[in-house]
DOMAR-18488 format. One record per residue (C-alpha): chain; residue number from 1; residue in three letters; x, y, z. Coordinates in nm, 3 decimals. Layout:
<atoms>
A/NUM/ALA/X/Y/Z
...
</atoms>
This chain:
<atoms>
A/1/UNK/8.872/17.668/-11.624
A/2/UNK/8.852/17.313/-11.493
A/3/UNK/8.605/17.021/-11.581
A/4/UNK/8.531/17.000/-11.228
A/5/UNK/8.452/17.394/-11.119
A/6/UNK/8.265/17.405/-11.442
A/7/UNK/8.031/17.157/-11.298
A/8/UNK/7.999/17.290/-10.965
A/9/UNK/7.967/17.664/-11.064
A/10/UNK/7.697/17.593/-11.279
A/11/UNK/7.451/17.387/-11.138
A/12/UNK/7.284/17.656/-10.946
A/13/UNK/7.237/17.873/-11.253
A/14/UNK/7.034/17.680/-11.497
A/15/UNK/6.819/17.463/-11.218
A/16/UNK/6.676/17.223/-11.415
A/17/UNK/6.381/17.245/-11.278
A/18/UNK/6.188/16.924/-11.465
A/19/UNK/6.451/16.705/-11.256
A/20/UNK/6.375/16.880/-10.946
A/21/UNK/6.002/16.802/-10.948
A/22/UNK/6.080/16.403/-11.038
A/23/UNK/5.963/16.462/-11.414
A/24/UNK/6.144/16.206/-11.639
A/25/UNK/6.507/16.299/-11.780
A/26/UNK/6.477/16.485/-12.128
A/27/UNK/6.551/16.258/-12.437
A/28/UNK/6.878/16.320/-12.640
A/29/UNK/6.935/16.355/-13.030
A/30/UNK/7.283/16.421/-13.168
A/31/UNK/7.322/16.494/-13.499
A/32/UNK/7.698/16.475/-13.636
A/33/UNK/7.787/16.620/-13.958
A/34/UNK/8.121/16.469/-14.158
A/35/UNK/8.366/16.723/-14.292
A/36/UNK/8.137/17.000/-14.245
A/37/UNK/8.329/17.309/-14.183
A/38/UNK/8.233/17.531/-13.878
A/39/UNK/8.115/17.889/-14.081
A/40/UNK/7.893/17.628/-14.287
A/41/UNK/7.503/17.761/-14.181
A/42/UNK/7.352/18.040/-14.318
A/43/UNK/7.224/18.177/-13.974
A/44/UNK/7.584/18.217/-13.886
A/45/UNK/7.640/18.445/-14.134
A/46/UNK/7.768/18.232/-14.463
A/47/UNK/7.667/18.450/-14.796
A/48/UNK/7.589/18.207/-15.011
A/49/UNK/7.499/17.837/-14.788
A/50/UNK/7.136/17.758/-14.811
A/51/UNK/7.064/17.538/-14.461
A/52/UNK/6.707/17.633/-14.305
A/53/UNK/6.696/17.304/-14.050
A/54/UNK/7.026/17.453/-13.923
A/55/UNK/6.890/17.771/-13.903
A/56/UNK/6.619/17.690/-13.698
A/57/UNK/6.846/17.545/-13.488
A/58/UNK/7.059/17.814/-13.443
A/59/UNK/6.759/18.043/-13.464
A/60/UNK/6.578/17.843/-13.129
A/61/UNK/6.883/17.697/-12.978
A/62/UNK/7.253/17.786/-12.825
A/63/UNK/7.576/17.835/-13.123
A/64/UNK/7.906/17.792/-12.978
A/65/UNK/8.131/17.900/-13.265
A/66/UNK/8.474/17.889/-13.099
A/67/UNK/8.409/17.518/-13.090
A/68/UNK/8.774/17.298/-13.143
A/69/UNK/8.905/16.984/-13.242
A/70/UNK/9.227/16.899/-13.075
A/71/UNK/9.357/16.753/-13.438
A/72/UNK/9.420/16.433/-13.525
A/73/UNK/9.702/16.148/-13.467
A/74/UNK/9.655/16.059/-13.825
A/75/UNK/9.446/16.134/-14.159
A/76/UNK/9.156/16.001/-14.134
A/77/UNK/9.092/16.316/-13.821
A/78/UNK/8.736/16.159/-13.794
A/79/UNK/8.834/15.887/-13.630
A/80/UNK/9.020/16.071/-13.336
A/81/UNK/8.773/16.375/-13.311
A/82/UNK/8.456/16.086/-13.276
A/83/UNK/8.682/15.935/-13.025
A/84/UNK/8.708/16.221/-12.847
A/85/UNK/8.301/16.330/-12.864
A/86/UNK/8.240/15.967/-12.737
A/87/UNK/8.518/15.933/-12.448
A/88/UNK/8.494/16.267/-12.367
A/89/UNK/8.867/16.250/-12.343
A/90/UNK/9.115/16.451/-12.515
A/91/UNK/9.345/16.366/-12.912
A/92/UNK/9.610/16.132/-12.685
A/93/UNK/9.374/15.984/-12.457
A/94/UNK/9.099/15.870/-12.617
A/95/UNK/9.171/15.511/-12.800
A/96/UNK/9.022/15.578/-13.158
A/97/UNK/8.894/15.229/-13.143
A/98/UNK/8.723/15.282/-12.841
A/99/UNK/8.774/14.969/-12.705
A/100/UNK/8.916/15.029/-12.372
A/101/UNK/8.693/14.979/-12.112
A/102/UNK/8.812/15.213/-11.851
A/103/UNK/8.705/15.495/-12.100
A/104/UNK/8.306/15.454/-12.112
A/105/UNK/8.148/15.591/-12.392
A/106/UNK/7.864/15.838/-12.408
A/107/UNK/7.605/15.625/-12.497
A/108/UNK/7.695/15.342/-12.223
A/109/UNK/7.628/15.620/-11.947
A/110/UNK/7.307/15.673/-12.068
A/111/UNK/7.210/15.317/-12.152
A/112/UNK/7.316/15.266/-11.760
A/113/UNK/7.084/15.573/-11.687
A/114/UNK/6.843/15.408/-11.833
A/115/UNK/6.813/15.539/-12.212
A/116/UNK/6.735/15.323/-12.517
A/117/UNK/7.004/15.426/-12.722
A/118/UNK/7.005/15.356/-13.078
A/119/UNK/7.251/15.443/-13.324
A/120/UNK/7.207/15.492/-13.734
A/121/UNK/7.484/15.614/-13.999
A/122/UNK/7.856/15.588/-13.929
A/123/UNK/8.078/15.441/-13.725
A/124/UNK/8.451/15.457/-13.797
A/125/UNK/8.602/15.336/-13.429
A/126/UNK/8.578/14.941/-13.445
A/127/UNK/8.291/14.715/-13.455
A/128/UNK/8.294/14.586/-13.120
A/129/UNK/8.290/14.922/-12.968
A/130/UNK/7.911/15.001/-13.163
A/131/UNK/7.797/14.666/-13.004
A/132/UNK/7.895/14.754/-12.648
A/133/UNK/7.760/15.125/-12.663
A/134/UNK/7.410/15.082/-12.815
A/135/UNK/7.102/14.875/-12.692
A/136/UNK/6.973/14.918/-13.064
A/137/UNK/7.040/15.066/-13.420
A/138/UNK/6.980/15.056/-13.797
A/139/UNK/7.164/15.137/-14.120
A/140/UNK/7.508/15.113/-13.971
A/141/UNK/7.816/15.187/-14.203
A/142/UNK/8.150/15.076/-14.069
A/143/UNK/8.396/15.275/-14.217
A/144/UNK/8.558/15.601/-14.364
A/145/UNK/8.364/15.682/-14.684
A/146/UNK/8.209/15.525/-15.007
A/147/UNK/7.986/15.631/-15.239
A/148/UNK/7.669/15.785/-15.130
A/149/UNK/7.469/15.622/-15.348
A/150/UNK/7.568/15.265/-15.251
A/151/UNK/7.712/15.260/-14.907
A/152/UNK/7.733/14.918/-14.747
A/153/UNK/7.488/14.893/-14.453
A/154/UNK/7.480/14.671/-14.224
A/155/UNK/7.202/14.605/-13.922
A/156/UNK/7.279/14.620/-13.578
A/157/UNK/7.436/14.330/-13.404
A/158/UNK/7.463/14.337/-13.015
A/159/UNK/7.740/14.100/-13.045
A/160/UNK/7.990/14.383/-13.233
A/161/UNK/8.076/14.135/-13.495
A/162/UNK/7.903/14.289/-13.759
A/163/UNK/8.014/14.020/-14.023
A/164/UNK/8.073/14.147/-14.374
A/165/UNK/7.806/13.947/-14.522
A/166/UNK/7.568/14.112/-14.355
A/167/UNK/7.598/14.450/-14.511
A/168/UNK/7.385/14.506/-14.827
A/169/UNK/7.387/14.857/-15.067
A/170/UNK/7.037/15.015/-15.037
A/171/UNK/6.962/15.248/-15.336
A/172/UNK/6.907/15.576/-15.250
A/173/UNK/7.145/15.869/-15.115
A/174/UNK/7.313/15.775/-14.782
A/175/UNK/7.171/16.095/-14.601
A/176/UNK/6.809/16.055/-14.684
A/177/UNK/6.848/15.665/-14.597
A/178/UNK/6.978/15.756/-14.240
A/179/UNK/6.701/16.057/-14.214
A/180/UNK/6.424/15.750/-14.339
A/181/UNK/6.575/15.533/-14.029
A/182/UNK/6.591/15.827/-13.750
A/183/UNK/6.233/15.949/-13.883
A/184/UNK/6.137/15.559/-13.817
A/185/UNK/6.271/15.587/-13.488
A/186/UNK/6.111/15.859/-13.389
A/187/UNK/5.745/15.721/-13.461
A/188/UNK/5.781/15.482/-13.211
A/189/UNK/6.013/15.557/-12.966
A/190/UNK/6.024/15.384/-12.620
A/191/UNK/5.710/15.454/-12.446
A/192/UNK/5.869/15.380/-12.093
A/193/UNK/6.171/15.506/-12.092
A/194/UNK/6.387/15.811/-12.262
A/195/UNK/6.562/15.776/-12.524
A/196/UNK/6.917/15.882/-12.704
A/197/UNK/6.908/15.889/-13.075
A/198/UNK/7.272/15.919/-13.240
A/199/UNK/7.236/15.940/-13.639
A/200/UNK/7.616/16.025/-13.775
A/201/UNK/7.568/16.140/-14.155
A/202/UNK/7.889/16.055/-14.370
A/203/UNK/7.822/16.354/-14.617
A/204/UNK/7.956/16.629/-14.672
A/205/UNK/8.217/16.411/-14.701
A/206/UNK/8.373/16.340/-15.069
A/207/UNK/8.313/16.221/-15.328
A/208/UNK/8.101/16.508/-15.312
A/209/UNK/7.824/16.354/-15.514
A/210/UNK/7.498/16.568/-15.376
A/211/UNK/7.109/16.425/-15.460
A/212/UNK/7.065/16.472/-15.836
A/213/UNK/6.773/16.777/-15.748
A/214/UNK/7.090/16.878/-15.589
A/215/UNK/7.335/16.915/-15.816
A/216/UNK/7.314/17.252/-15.996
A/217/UNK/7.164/17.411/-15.671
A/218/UNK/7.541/17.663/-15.655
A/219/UNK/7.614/17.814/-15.969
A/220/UNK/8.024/17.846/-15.898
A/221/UNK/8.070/18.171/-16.082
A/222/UNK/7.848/18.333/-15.803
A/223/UNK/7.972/18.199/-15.528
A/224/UNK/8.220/18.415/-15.268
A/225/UNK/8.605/18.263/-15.263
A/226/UNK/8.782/18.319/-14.951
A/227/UNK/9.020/18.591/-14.890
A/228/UNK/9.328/18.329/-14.805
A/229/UNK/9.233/18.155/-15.129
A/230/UNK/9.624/18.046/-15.198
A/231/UNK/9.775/17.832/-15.496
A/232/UNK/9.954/17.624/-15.291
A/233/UNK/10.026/17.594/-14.925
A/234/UNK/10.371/17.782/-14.880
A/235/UNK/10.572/17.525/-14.671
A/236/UNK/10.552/17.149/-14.620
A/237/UNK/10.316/17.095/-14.363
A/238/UNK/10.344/16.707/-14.360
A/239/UNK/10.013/16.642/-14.510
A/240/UNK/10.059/16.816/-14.892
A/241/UNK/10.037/16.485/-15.078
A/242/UNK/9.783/16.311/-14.872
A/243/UNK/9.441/16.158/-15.040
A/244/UNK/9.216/16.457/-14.940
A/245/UNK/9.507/16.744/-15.094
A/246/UNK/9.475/16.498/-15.420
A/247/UNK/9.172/16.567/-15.536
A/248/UNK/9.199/16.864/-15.728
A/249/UNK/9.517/16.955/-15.938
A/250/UNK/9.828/17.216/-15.866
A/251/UNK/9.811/17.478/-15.877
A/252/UNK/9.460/17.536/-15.715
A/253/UNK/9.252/17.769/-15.902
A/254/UNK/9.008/17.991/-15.839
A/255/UNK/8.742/17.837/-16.143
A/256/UNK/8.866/17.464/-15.921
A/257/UNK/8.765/17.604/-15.621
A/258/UNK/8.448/17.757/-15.724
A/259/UNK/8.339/17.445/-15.906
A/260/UNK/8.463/17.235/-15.557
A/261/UNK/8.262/17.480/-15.352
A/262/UNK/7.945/17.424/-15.540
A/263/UNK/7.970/17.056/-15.481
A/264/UNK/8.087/17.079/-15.111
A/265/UNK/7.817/17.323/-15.044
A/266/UNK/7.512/17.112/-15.208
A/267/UNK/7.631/16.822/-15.000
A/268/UNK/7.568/17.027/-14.719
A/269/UNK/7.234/17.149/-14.854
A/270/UNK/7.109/16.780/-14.888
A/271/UNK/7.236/16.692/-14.516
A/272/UNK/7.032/17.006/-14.413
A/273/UNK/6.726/16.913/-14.558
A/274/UNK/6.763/16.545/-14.415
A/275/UNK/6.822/16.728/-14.054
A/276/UNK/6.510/16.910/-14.123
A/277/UNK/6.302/16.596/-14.169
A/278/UNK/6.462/16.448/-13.839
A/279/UNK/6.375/16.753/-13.631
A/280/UNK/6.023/16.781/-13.840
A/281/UNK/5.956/16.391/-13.721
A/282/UNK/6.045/16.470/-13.331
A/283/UNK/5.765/16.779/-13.375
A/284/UNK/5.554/16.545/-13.469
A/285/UNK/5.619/16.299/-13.203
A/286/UNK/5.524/16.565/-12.981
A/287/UNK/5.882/16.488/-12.781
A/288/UNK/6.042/16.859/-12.952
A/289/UNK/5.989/17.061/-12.601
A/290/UNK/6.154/16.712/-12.371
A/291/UNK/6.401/16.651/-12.600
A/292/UNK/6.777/16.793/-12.635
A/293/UNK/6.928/16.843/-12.940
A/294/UNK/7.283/16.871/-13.013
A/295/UNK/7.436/16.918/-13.373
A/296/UNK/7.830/16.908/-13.443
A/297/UNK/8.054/16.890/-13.709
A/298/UNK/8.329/16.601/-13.673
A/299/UNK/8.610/16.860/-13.841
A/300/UNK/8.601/17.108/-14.076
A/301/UNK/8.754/17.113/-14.424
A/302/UNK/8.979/17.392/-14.628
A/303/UNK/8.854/17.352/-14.976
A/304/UNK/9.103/17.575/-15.109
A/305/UNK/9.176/17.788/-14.806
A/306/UNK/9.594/17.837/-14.762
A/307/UNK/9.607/17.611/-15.095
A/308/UNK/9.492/17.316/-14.924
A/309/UNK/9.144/17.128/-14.988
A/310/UNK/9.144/16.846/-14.698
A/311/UNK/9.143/16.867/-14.272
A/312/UNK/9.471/16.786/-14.202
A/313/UNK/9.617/17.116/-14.059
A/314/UNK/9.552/17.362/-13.778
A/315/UNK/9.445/17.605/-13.937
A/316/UNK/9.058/17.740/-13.842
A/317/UNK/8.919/17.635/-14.137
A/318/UNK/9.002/17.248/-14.045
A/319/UNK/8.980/17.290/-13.644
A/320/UNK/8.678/17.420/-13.587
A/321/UNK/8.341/17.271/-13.633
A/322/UNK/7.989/17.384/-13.613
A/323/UNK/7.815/17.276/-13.235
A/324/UNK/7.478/17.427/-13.185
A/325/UNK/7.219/17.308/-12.865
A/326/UNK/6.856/17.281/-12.831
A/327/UNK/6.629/17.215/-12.552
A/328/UNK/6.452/17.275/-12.239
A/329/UNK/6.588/17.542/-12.033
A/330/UNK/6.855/17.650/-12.285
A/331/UNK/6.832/18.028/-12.404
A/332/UNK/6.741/18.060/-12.719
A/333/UNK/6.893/18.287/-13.049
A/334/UNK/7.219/18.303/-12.821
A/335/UNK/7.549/18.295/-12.953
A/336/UNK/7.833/18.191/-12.777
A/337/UNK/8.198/18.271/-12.825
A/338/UNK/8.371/18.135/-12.548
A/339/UNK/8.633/17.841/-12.631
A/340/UNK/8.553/17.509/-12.637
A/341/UNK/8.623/17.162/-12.752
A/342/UNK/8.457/16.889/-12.902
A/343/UNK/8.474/16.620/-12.662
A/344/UNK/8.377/16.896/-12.396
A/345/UNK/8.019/16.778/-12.512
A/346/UNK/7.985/16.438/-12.339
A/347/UNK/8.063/16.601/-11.979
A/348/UNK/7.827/16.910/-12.055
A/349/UNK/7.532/16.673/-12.138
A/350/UNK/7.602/16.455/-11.807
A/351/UNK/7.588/16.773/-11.599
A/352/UNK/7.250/16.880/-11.793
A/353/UNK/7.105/16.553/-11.718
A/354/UNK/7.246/16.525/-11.313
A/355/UNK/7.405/16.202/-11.416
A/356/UNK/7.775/16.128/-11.239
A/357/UNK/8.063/16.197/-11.476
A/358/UNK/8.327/15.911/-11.512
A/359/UNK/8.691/16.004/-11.372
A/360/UNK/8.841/15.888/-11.750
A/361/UNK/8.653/16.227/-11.873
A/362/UNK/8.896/16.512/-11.902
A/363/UNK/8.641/16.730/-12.103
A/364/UNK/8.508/17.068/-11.923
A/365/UNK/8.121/17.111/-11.861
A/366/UNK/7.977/17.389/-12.082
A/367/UNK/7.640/17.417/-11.914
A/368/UNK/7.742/17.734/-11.725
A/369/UNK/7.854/17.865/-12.116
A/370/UNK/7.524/17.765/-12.248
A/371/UNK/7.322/17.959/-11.979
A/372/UNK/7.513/18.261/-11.969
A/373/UNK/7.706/18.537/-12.215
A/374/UNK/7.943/18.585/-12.004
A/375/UNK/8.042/18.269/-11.837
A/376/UNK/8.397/18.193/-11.936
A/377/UNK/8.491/17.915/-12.096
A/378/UNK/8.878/17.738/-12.173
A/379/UNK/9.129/18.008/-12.142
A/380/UNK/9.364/17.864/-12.363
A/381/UNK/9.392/17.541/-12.585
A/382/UNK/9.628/17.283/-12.753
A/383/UNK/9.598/17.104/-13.087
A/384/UNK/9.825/16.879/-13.267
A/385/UNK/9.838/16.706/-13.618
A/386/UNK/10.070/16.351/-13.629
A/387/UNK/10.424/16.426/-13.568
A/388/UNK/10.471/16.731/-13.778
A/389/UNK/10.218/17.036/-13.637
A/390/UNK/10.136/17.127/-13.299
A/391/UNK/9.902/17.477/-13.136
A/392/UNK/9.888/17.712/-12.860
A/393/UNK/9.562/17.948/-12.876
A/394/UNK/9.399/18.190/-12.617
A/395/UNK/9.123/18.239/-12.884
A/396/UNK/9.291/18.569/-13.021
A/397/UNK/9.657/18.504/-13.058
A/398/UNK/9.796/18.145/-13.233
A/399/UNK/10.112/17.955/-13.236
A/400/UNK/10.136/17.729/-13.491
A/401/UNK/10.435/17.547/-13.484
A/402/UNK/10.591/17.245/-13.727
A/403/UNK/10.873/17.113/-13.585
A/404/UNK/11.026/16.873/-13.858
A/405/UNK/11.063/17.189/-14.121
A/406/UNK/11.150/17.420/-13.847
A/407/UNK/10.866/17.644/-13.923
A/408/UNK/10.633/17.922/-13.694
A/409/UNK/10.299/18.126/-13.763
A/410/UNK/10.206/18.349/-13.501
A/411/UNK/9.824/18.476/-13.580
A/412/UNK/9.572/18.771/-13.444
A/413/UNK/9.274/18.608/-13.501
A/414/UNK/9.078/18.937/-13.378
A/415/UNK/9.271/19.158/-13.633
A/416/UNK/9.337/18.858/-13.899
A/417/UNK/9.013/18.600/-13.855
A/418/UNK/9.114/18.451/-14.174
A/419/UNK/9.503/18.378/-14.128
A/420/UNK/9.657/18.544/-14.404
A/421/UNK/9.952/18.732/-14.204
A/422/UNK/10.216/18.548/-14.023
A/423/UNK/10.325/18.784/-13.734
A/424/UNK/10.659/18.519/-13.634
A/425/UNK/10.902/18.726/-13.783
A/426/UNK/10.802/19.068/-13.599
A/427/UNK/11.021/19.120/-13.298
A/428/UNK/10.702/19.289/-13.182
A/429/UNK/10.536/18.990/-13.109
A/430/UNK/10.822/18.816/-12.931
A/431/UNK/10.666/18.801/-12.626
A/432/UNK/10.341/18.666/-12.738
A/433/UNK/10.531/18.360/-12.910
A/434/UNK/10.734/18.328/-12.510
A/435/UNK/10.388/18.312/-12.392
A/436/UNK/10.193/18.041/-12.601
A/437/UNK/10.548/17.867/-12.649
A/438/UNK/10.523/17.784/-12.234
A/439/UNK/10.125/17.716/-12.330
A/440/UNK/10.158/17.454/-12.577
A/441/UNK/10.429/17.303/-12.365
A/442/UNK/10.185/17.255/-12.076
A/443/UNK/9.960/17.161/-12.270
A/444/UNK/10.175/16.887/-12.427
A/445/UNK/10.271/16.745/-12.087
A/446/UNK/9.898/16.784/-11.950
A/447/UNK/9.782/16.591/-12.284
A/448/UNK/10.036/16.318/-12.347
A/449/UNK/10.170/16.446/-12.653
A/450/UNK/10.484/16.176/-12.754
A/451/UNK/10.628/16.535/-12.824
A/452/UNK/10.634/16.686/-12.512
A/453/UNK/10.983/16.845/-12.400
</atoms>
């Protein structure tokens, strides 16, 4: 599948019929979760997650749960997967600091197109970057994480200088304080022109710290562990003593992980129930029927799955992230399985919206995806983490490879969704690891991996 047929195959197929008769291009909201993990919404079948705005959303909108990352060049995976959502361009090619101007970001398209676009919450890509994109914005937190409670907010500054002295700590938790901003927004939104509302929550993030209603909401005894619960990861990775795998001792345990779980999963209760107000405000703004709305995860998070807690590995449970669509035209209650990437989003909502797609985007169009079950979507795709783990997927079988410790995991996600059985050493599988080896190699050429043979 290629960006470009993508675009042209599907255009015919949904119609877009407002467009057509002259009627004013839909407004935009994207929502963007931190470290939420991609099985994280009731709707999609978690057993214990309480998250009714994200059901509705899932409920009246499009799920794409094969939804990727393409990893990270460093720890802090945020920062390269938002580059990639805002370039559109893939791990290698999109500058995390967005400040090349031959790669235009999301929001500058549409600000050309003629959107207000406003920004609240975080931005971890470089100040100067948040003044170019956006015409307007509140509650802006430049950086990686802090405490909830006090985050460091600073108003928007056109100019991208953002001085330190002009962020203050606003009490309350950092969630509701974004929702209180995007539900301002919404109140009074342009009245002659559309609009694109980015709000980028920093929770579920740690310190997992949830609203103090929240805090006993998971009792950890009753919650489910996962099947590849593990002590301890059974190789060096490259990323076993990072900050993230530090915050909980070794051996992992299953009374840790249960009493991690609780807190991760409350976090994620309180950014679902500041969603809900958001989506609640645009109701009420009568704008809910004009308006897409596009939720995603920035990475997902292992919290004790293969022994590890953090985001730093290939493995599903840190690669893929939730992505779920709302909005005119768009089935709803459909599920979609086909593979796809993060920064695929940027070129899918320039094809909904008719608007011309900048050559730096190498993301594919998934408007064709959207519309129909069985439109196909990547056939295979590449991920890397830093120097020491690369992938080859086709969406059932995956090559995980770590070429400093001379290590190989060969998967069946269809028989082994959880990744519990390495299939490397079976000479049965031989020619499946031939297969995604020549994959990943492509791919590594294609991308601009500094690893590529």
């Amino acid at each position: 599948m290629t960006r470009r047929s993508l675009l042209a195959g599907a255009g015919a197929a949904l119609g877009w019929a407002r467009r057509a008769r002259g009627a004013a291009r839909p407004n935009l909201v994207l929502l963007l979760t931190d470290d939420q993990r991609h099985d994280t919404i009731a709707a999609l079948g978690h057993p214990d997650l309480r998250t009714p705005a994200l059901d509705s959303l899932v409920q009246d909108g499009v799920a794409c749960t094969r939804t990727y990352l393409e990893g990270s060049t460093q720890g802090a995976v945020c920062v390269c997967s938002r580059a990639c959502l805002l370039t559109g361009r893939g791990l290698f090619r999109a500058a995390a600091d967005l400040a090349d101007p031959a790669q235009p970001l999301l929001p500058e398209v549409l600000r050309d197109a003629g959107y207000q676009t406003h920004v609240i919450g975080k931005w971890h890509n470089g100040a100067a970057s948040l003044g170019r994109a956006f015409s307007s914005g509140e509650r802006l937190f430049l950086g990686g994480m802090g405490d909830h409670q006090a985050l460091p907010l600073a108003p928007f500054d056109p100019s991208g200088r953002f001085a330190a002295a002009t962020r203050r700590a606003e009490p309350g938790f950092a969630s509701d304080l974004f929702a209180d901003s995007a539900v301002r927004f919404l109140r009074q939104p342009p009245a002659d022109r559309p609009f694109f509302l980015y709000v980028a929550f920093t929770t579920p993030h740690d310190p997992r710290t949830p609203p103090d209603d929240l805090r006993a909401a998971y009792d950890p005894a009753a919650l489910t562990l996962p099947p590849n619960l593990l002590p301890e990861h059974p190789f060096d990775n490259g990323a076993l003593r990072i900050r993230d795998e530090l915050l909980a001792p070794f051996p992992r345990t299953p009374a840790v992980i249960r009493t991690e779980l609780a807190s991760y999963y409350a976090m994620i209760t309180a950014v679902d129930r500041a969603i809900g107000r958001v989506l609640e405000a645009l109701r009420e703004a009568g704008r809910e029927r004009d308006t897409i709305v596009v939720f995603a995860g920035d990475n997902g998070l292992a919290v004790g799955q293969h022994g590890l807690l953090g985001k730093q590995s290939l493995y599903e449970h840190s690669l893929r992230v939730p992505l779920v669509w709302r909005g005119p035209d768009l089935p709803r209650g459909a599920r979609r399985a086909a593979l796809a990437c993060l920064h695929d989003v940027y070129p899918t909502l320039a094809d909904l919206l008719g608007l011309p797609l900048p050559a730096a985007v190498d993301g594919c169009s998934l408007r064709a995806v959207l519309q129909d079950a069985g439109a196909p979507g990547r056939a295979t795709l590449g991920a890397a983490y830093g120097q020491t783990q690369r992938l080859a997927s086709d969406g059932r079988w995956k090559l995980l490879r770590y070429p400093r410790v001379g290590q190989t995991q060969l998967f069946d996600l269809a028989a082994d969704p959880w990744e519990q059985f390495n299939l490397a050493g079976d000479a049965r599988h031989g020619q499946q690891i031939s297969r995604l080896t020549a994959v990943l190699q492509a791919w590594q050429r294609a991308a601009g991996d500094p690893l590529a043979a």
